[in-house]
C-alpha positions, -999 to +999 in steps of 0.1 A: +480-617-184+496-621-151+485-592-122+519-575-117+521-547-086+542-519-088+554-492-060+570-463-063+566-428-039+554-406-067+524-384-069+511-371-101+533-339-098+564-358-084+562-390-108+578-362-139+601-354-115+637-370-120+650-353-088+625-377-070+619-412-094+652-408-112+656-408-151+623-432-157+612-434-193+574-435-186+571-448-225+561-487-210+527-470-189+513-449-219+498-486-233+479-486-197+478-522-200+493-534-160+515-560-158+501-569-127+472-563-106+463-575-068+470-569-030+502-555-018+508-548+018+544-534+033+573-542+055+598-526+075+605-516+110+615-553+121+637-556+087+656-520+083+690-523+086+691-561+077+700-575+043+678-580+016+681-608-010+699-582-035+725-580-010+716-545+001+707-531+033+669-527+040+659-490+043+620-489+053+620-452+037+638-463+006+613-461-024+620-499-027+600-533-032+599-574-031+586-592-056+585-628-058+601-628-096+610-600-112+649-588-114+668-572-088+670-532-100+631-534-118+613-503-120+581-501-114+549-479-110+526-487-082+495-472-084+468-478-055+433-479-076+415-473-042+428-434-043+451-433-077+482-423-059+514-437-077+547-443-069+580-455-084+599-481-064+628-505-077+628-542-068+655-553-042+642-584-023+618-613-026+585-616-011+558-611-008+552-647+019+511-641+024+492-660-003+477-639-026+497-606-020+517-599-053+539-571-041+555-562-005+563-519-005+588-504+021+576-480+044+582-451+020+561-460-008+537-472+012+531-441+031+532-422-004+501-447-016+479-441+016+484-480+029+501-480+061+468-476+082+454-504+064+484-526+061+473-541+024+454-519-003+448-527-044+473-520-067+481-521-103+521-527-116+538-509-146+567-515-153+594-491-161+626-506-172 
């Protein structure tokens, strides 16, 4: 099984929620098997504004994501296994660059899973779509 990381800005309360994570079936996390597991750290204030390798603009309070291989538009829950805190973030752009780091957050979701003091924290992926 590959360690896959997933971000999203969701807390328990705001993870049923489709105001804030958008019409997400949740049927993929009930198996609690991760489809990823491992570092993730974030980006953003040098990169908002600039393109991302979807094509989008970069928004570093988007609830969005780089992963080195998974589609452009993946869903996935991020939860930090330090604290629990989840989050549901889509994938837009490639990275992460640092060995060993298997997902790269935006500012947003990062805040949401309690890593922007740290930088890099532990983090399961589940993915949604």
């Amino acid at each position: 099984m590959v360690p896959l990381l997933f971000l999203a800005a969701c807390n328990t309360t705001a993870s049923n929620d489709p105001s804030v994570t958008g019409s997400i079936s949740t049927a993929n996390i009930e198996t609690g098997k991760a489809l990823q597991r491992g570092t993730a750290s974030w980006y953003g204030p040098g990169f908002h504004g600039r393109k991302t390798a979807s094509g989008e603009r970069f928004n570093s309070n988007a609830m969005t994501a780089a992963h080195r291989s998974l589609p452009f538009g993946t869903r996935l829950k991020v939860v930090n296994e330090t604290n629990g805190r989840s989050v549901v973030v889509r994938v837009n752009d490639r990275g992460p660059f640092v060995h060993r780091r298997i997902i790269d957050l935006a500012k947003g979701p990062a805040q949401a899973l309690g890593l922007t003091s740290s930088g890099v924290g532990y983090v399961s992926l589940h993915r949604l779509n």
